[in-house]
DOPA-670007 format. One record per residue: z, x, y of N, C-alpha, C, O, CB in turn; residue in one letter. Coordinates in pm, 1 decimal. Each point is the difference from the previous one (the first is absolute). Last residue first. Glycine has a CB too. Example, Ala and Ser with C-alpha at 12.3 -4.5 7.8 and 13.67 -1.06 7.14 Angstrom:
708.0/1285.0/-225.0/6.0/82.0/119.0/73.0/-77.0/109.0/16.9/50.9/110.8/-231.4/67.5/-173.6/s
207.5/-89.4/-509.2/0.0/-89.0/119.0/0.0/90.0/120.0/66.5/103.6/-1.9/58.1/-292.8/-115.4/a
This chain:
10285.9/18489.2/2925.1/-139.8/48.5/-115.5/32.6/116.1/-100.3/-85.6/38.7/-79.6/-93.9/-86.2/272.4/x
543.1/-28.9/154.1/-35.7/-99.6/-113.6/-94.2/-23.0/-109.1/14.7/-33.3/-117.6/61.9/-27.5/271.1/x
-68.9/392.5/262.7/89.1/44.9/-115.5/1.1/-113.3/-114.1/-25.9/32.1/-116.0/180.9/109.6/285.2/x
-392.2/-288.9/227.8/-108.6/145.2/-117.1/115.9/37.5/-107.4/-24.8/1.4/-120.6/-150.1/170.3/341.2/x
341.3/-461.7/98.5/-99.0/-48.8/-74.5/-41.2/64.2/-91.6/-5.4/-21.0/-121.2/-41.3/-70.5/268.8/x
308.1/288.2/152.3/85.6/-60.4/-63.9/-97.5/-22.0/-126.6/2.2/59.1/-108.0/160.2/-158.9/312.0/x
-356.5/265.5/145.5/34.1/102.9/-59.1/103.2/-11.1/-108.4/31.9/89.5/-78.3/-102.6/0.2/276.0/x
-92.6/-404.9/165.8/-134.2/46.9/-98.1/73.1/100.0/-111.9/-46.9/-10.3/-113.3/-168.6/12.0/328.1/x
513.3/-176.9/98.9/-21.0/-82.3/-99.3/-100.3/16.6/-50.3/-17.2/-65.3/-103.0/126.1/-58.9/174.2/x
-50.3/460.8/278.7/102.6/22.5/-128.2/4.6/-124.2/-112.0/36.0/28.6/-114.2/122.5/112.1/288.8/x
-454.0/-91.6/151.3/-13.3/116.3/-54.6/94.1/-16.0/-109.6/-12.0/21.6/-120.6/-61.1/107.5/321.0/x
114.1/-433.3/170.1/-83.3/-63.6/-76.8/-33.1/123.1/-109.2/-32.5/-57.5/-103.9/-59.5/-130.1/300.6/x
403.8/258.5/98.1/1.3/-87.9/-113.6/-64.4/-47.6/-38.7/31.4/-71.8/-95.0/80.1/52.4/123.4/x
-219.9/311.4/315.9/95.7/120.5/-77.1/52.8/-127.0/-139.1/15.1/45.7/-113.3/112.6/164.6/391.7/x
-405.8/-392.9/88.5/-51.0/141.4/-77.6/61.8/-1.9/-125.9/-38.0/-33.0/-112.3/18.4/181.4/312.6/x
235.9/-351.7/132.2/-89.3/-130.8/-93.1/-87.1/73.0/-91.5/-25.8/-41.1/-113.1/-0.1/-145.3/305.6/x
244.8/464.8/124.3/73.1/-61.6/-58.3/-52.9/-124.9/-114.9/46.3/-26.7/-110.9/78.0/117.2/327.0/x
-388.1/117.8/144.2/60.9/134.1/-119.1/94.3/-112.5/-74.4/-64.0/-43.1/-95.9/89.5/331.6/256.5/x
-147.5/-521.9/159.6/-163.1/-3.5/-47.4/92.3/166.2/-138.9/-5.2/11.3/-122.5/-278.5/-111.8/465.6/x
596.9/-29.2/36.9/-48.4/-103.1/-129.3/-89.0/-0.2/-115.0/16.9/-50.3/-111.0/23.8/-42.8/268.2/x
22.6/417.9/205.3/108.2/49.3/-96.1/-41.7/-170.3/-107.6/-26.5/-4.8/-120.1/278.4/203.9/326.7/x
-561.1/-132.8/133.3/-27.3/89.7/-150.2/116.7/-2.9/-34.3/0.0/35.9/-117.8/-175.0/127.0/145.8/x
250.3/-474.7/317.8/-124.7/-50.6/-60.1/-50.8/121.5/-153.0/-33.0/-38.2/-112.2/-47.2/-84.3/416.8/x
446.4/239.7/72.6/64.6/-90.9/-96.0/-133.6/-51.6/-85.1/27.9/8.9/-119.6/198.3/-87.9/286.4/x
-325.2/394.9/131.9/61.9/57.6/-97.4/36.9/-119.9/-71.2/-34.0/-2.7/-118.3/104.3/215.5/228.5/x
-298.5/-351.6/256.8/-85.7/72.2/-162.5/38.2/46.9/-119.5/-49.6/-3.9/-112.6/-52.0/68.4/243.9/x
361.2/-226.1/313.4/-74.9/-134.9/-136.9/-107.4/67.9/-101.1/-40.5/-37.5/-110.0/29.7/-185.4/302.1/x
227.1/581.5/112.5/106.1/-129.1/-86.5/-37.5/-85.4/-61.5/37.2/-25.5/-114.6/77.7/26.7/241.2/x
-391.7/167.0/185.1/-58.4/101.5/-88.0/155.8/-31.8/-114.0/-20.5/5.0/-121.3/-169.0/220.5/328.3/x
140.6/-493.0/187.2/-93.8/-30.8/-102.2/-15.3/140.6/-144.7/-55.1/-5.3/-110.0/-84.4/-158.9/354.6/x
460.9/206.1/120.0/14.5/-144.4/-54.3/-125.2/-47.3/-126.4/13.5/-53.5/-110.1/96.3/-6.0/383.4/x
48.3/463.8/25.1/14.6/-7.7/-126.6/-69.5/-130.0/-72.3/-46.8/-9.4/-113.5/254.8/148.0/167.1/x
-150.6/-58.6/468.1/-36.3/131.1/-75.1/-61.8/-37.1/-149.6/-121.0/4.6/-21.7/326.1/131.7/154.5/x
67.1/-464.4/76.9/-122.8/3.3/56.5/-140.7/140.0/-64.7/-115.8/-4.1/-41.4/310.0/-117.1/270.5/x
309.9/100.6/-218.8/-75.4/-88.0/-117.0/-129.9/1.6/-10.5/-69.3/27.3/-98.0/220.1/-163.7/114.9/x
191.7/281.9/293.5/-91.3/119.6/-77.4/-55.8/-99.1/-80.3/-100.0/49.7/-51.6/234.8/188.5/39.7/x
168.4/-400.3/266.0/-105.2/26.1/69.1/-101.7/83.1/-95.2/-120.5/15.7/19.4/265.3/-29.5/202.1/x
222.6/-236.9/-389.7/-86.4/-74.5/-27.6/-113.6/41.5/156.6/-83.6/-77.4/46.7/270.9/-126.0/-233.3/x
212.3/502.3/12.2/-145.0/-18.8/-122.1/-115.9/-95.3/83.4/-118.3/33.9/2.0/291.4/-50.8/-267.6/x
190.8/75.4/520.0/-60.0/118.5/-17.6/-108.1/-17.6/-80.2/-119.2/18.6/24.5/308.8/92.9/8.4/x
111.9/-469.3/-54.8/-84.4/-0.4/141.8/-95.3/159.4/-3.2/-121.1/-7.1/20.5/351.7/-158.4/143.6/x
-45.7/-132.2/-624.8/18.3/120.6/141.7/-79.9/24.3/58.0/-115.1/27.0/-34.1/227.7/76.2/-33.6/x
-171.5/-477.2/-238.5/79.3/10.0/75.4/116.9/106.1/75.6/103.6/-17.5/64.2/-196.4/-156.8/-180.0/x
-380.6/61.0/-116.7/24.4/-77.8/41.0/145.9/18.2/71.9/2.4/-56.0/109.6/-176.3/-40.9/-265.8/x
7.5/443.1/-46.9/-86.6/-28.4/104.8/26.2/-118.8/76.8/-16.9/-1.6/121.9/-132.4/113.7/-244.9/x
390.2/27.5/-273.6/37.7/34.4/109.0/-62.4/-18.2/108.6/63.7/-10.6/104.8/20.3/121.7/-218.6/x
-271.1/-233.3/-308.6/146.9/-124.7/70.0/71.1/97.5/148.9/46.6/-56.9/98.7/75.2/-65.6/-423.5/x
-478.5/315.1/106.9/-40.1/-131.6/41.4/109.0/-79.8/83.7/16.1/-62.0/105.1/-161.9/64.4/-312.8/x
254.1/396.8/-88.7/-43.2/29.9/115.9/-116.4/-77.1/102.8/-56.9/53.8/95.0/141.7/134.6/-227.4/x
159.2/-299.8/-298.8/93.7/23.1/124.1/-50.8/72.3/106.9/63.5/8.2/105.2/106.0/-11.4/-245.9/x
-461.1/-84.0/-213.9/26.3/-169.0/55.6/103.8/66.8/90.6/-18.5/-30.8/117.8/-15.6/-187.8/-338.3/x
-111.8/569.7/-13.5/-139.4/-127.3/94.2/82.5/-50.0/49.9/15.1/21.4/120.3/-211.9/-102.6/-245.4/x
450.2/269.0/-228.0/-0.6/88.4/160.9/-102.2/-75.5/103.5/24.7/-25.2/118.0/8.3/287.0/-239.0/x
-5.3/-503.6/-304.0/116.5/15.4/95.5/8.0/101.7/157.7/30.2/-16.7/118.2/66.1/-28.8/-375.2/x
-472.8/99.9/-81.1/-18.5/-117.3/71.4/144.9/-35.7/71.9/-6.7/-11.4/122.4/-192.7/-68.3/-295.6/x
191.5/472.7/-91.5/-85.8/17.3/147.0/-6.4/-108.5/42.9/16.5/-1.3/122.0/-152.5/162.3/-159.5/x
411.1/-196.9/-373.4/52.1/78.0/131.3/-74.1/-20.0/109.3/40.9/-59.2/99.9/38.0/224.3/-221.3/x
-297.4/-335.2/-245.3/106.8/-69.6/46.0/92.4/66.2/105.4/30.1/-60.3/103.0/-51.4/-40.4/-318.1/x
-326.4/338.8/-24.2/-44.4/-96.8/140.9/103.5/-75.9/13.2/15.6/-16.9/120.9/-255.2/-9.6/-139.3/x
421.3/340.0/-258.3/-86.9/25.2/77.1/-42.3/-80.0/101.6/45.1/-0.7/114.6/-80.1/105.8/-274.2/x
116.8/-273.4/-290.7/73.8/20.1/91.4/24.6/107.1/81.7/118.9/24.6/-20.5/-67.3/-156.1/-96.6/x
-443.1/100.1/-110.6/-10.2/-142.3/46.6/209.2/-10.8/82.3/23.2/-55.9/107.2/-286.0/-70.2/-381.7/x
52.0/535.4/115.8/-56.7/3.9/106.8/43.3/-205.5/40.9/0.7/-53.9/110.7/-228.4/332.3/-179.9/x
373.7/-101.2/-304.8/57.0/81.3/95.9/-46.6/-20.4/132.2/70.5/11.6/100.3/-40.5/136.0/-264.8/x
-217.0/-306.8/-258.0/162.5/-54.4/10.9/52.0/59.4/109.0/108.1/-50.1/31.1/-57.7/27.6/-265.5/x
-464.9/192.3/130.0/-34.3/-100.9/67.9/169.7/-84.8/8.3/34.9/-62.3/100.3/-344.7/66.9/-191.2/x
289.0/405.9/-132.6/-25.8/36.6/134.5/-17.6/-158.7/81.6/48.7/-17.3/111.7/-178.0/284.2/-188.5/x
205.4/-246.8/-341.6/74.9/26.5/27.2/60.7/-19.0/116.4/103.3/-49.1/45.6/-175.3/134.6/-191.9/x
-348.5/-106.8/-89.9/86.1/-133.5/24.9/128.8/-65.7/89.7/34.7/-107.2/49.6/-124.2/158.8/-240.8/x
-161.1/415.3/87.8/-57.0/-95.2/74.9/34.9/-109.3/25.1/-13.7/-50.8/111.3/-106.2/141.6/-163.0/x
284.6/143.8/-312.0/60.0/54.7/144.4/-0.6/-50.2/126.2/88.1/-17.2/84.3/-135.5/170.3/-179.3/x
-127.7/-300.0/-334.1/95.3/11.9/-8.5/67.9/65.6/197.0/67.3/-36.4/96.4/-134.6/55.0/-436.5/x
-349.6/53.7/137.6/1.6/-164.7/46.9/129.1/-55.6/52.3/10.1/-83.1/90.3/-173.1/40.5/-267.7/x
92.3/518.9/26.1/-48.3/5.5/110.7/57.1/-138.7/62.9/69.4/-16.6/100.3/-276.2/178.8/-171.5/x
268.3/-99.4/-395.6/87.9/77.5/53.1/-32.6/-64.7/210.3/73.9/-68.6/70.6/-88.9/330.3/-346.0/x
-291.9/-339.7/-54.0/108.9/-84.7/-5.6/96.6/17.0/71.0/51.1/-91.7/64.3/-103.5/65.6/-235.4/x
-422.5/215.1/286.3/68.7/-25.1/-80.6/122.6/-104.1/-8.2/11.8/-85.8/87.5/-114.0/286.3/-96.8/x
-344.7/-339.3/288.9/140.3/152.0/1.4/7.8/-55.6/-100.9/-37.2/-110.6/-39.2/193.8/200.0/247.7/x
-633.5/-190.0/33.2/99.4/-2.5/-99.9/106.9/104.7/-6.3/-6.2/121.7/17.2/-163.1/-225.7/-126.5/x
-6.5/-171.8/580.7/13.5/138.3/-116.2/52.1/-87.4/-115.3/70.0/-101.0/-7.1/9.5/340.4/167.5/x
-93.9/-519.4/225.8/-114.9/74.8/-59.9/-28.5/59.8/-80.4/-101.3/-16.0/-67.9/94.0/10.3/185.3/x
359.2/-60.2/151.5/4.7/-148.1/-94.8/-133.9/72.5/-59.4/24.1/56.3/-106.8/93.5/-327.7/258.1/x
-59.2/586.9/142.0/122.2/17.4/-95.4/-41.7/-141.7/-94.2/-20.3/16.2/-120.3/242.3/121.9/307.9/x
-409.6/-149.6/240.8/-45.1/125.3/-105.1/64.0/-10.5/-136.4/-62.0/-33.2/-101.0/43.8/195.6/295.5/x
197.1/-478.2/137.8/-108.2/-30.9/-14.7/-82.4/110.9/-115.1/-45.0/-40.2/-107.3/80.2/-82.8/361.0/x
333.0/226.3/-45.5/56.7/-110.1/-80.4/-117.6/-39.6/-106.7/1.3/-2.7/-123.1/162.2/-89.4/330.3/x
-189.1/353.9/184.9/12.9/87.5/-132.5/44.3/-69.8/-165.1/4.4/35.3/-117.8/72.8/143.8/324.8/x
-176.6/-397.0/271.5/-159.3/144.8/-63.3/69.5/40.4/-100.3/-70.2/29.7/-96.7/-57.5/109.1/311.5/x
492.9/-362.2/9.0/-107.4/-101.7/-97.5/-133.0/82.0/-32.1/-54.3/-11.6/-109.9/132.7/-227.9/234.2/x
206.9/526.3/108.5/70.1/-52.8/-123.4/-63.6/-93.2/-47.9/-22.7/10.8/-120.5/212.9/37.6/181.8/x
-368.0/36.6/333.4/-44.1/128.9/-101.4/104.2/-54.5/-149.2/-48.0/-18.1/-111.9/6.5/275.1/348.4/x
98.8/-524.8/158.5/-115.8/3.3/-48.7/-46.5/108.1/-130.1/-67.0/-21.1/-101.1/44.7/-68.8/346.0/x
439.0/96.7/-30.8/6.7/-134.7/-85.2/-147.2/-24.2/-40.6/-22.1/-53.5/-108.6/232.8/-60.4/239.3/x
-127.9/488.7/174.4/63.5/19.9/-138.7/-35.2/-78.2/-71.3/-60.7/35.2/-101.2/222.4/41.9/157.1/x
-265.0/-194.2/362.6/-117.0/78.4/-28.4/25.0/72.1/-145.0/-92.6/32.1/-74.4/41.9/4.3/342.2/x
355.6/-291.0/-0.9/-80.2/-112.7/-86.1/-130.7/131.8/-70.8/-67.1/-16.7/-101.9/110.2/-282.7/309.6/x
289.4/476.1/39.7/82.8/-37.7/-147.6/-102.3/-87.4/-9.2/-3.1/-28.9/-119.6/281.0/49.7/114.5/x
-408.6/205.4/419.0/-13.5/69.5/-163.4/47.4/-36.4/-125.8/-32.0/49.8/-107.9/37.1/100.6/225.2/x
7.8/-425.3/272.5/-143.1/48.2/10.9/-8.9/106.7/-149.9/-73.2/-4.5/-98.8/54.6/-7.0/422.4/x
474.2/-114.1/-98.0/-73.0/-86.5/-120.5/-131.5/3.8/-63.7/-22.7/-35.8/-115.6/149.1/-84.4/213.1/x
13.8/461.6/208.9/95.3/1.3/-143.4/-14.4/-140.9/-61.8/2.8/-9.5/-122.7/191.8/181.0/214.7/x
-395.8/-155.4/315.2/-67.0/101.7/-43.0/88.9/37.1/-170.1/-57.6/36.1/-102.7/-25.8/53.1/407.5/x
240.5/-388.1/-2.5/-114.9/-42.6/-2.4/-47.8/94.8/-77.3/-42.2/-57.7/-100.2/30.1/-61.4/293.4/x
439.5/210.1/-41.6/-10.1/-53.4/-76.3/-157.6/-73.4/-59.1/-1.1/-34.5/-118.1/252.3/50.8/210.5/x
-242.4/271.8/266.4/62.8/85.9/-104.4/31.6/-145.2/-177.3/-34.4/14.8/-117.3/198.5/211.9/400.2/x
-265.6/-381.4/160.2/-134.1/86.2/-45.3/59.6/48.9/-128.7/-37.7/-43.0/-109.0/-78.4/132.9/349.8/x
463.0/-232.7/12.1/-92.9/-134.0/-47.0/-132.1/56.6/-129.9/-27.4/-28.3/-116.6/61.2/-100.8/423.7/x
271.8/368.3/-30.2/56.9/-8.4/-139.9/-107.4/-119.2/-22.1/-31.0/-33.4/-114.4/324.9/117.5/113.9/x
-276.6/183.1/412.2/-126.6/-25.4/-59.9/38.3/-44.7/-176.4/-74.8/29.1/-93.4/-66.4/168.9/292.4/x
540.2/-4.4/85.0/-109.8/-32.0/65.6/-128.3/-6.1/-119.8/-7.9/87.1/-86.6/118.5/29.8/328.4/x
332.0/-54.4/-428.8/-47.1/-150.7/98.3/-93.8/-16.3/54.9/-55.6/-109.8/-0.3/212.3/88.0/49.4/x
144.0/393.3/-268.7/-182.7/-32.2/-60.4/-51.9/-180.8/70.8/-89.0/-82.2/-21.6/142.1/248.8/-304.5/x
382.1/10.3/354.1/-68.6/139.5/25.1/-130.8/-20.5/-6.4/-91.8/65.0/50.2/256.5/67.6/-140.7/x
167.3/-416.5/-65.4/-24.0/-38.3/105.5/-114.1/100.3/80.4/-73.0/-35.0/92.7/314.8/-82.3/-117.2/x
-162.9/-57.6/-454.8/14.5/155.1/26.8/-42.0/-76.2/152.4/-96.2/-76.4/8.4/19.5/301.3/-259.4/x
18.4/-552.9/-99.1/122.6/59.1/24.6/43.5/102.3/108.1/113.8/-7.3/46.5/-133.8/-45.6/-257.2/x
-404.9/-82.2/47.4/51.4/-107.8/47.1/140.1/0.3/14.8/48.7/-100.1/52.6/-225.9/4.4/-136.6/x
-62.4/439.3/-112.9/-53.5/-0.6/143.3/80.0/-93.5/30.7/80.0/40.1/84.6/-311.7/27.1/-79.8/x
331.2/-24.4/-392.7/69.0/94.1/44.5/-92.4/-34.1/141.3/76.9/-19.6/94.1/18.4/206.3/-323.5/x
-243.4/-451.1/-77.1/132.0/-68.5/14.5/78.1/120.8/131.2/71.5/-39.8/91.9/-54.3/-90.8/-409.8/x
-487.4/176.9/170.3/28.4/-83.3/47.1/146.2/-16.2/60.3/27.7/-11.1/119.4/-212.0/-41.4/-253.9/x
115.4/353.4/-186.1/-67.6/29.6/72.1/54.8/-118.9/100.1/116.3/4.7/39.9/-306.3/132.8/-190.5/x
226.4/-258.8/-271.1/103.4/79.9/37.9/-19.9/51.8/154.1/90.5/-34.4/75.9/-61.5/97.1/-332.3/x
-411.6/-195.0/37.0/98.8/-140.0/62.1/151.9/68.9/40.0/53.4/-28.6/107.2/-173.7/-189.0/-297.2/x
-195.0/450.0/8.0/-54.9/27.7/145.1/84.7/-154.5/49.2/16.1/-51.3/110.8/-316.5/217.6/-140.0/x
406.3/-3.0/-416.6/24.3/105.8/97.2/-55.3/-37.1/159.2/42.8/54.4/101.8/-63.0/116.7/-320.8/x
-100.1/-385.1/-141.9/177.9/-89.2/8.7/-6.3/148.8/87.8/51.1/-34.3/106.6/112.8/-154.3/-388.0/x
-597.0/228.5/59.4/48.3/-107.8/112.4/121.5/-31.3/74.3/3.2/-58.1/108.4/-136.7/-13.6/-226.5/x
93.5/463.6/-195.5/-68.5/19.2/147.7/15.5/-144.5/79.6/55.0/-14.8/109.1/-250.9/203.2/-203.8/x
359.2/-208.8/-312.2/65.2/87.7/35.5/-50.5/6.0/113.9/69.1/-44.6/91.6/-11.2/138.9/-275.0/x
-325.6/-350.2/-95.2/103.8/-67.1/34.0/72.6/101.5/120.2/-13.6/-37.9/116.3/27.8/-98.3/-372.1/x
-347.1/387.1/42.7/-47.8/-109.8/86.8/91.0/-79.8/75.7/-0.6/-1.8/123.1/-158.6/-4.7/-270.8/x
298.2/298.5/-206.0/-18.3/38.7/151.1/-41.1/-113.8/79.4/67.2/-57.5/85.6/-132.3/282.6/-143.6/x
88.9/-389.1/-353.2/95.5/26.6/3.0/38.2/113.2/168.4/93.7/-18.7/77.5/-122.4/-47.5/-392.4/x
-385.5/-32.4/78.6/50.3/-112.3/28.4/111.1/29.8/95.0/-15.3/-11.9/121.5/-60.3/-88.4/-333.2/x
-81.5/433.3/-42.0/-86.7/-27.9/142.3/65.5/-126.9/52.1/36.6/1.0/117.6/-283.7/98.0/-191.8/x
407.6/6.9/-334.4/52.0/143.1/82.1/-101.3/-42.5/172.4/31.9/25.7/116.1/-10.3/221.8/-406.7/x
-195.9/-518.7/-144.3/174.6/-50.3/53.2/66.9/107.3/133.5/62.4/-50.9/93.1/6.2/-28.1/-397.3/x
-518.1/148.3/93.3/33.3/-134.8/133.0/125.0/-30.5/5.4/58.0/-54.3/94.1/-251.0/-71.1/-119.2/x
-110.5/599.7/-67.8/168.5/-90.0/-22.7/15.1/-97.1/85.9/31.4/0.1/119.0/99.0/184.6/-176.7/x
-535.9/165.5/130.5/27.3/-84.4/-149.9/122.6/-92.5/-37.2/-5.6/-82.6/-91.2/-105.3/278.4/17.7/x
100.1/77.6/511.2/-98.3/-152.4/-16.6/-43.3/-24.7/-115.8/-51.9/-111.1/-10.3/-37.6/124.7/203.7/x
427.2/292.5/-20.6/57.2/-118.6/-66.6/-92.2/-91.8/-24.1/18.3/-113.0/-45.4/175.2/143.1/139.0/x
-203.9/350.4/224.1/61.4/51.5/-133.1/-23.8/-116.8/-132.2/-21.8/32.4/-116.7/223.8/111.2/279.4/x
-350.8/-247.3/258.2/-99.0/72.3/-34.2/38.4/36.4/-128.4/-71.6/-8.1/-99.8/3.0/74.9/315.4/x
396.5/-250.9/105.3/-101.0/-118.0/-96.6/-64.3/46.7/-57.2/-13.2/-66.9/-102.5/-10.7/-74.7/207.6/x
257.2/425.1/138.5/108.5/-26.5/-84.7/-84.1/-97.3/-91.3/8.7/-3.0/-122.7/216.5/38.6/289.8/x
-403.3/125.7/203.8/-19.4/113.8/-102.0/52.1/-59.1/-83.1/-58.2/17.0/-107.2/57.2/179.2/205.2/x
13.2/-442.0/267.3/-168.4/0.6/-68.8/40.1/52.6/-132.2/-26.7/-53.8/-107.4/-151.4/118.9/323.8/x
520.5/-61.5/49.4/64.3/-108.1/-119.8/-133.3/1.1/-10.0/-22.5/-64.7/-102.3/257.3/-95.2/133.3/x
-190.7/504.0/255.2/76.2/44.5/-134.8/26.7/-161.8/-87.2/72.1/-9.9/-99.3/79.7/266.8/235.8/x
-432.1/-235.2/303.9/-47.2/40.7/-111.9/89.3/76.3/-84.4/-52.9/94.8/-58.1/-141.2/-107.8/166.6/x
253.4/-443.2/76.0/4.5/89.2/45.8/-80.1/96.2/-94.1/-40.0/-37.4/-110.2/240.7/-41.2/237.1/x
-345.5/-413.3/-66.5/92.3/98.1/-61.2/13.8/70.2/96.2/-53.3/-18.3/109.4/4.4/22.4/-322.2/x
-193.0/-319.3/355.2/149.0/-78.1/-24.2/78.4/94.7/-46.0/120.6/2.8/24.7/-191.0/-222.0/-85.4/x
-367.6/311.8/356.1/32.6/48.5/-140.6/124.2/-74.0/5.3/63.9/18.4/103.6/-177.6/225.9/-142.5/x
-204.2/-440.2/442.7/135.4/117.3/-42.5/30.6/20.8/-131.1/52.8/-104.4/-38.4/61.3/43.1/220.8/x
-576.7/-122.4/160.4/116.6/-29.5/-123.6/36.3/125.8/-9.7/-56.1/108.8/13.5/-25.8/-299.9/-160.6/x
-161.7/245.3/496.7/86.4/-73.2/47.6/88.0/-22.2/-146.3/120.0/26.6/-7.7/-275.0/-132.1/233.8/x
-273.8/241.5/-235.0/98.5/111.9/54.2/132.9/-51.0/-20.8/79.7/49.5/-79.7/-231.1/38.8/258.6/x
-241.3/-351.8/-182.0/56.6/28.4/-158.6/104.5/127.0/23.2/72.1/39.7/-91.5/-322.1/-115.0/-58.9/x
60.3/-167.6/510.9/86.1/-84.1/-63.6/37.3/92.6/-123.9/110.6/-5.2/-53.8/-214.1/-233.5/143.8/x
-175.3/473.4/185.4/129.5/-71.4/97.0/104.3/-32.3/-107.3/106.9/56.0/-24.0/-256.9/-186.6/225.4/x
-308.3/148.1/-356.8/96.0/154.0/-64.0/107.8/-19.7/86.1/104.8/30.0/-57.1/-286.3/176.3/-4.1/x
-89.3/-529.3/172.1/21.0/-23.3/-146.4/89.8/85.9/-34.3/103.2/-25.0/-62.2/-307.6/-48.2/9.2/x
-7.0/83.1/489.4/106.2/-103.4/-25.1/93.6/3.0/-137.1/121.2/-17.6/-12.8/-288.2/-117.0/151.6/x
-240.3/350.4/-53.4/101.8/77.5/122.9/183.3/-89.5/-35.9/119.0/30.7/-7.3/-391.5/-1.4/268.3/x
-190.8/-189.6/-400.9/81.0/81.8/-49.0/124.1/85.4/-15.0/80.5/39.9/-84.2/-243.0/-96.6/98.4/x
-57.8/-241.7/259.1/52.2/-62.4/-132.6/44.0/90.5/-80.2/102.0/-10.7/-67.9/-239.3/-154.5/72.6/x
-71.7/319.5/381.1/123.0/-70.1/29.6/39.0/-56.7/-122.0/120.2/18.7/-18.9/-170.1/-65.3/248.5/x
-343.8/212.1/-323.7/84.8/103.7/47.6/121.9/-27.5/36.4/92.8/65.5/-47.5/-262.1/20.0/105.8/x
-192.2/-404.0/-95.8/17.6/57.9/-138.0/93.3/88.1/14.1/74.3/-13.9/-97.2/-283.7/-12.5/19.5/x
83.1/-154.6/463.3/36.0/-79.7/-69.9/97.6/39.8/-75.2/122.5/-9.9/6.6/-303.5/-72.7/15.9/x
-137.5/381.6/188.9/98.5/-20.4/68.2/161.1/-100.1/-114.5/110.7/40.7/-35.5/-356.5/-27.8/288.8/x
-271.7/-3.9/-361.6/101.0/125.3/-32.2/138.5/-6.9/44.1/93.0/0.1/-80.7/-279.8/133.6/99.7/x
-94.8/-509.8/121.4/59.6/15.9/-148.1/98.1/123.8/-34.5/117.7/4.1/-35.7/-338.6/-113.1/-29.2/x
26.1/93.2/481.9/57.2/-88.0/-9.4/101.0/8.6/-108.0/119.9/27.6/-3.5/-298.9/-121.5/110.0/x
-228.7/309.2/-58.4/91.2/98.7/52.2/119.5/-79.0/-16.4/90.8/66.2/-50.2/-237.7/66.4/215.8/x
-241.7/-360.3/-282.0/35.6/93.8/-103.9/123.7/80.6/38.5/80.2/35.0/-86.5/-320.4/-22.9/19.0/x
């Protein structure tokens, strides 16, 4: 019985470890900024995008800034860790939003918003791929890779999984206008 307890305690012990450990992707002035805006899928959309292309921006300046070399690996690991953690919540909202009834006006915007977000991922997936292709051939990058590498195939895996999203929304939204 003493065993078990023991058990039960380390597992636990473990659990709140791990759930400590995840990092808020927001900050809390772009929480506040989503909070303003969570009736407006086009105005939410539209941060959403804004916050992602910011932590890729992010990226580019560590990978530049010699100042920031030590542990740039991590640093980049942890800024893809939050742009796939964006790309998830943007399909949660993608996902909500296909759901609702909106007005015309609203559908309209929404559509808008999804025209925006699909070129959008075309940027973020370019930024993917040059920061792949650099792995393969700067020597700096291709030590830090190691750091990044898989939490890179996630980001590139939700920026797809958002993207196939974001058109399949919009030929439903074509369709429906035809009816």
């Amino acid at each position: 019985m003493k065993t078990a307890t023991k058990v039960l305690v380390v597992l636990l012990l473990l659990s709140l470890a791990a759930s400590a450990r995840k990092r808020d992707p927001l900050t809390e002035a772009e929480a506040d900024q989503l909070r303003e805006v969570a009736m407006e899928p086009y105005k939410r959309l539209k941060l959403l995008i804004q916050f992602t292309e910011a932590r890729l921006v992010a990226i580019d300046q560590v990978r530049a800034d010699p100042k920031l070399a030590n542990g740039r690996g991590k640093q980049i690991h942890d800024l893809l860790e939050d742009f796939t953690s964006l790309m998830d919540e943007i399909n949660d909202n993608l996902d909500q939003y296909e759901g609702r009834t909106m007005d015309k006006d609203t559908v309209k915007l929404y559509h808008k918003g999804l025209k925006e977000l699909i070129e959008a991922d075309e940027r973020f997936d370019l930024k993917l791929k040059t920061l792949q292709s650099a792995a393969a051939t700067d020597s700096q990058t291709k030590k830090e890779f190691v750091d990044f590498r898989f939490v890179l195939q996630d980001a590139q895996e939700s920026l797809k999984s958002n993207a196939d999203t974001a058109r399949e929304y919009i030929e439903t939204t074509h369709e429906e206008k035809k009816k």
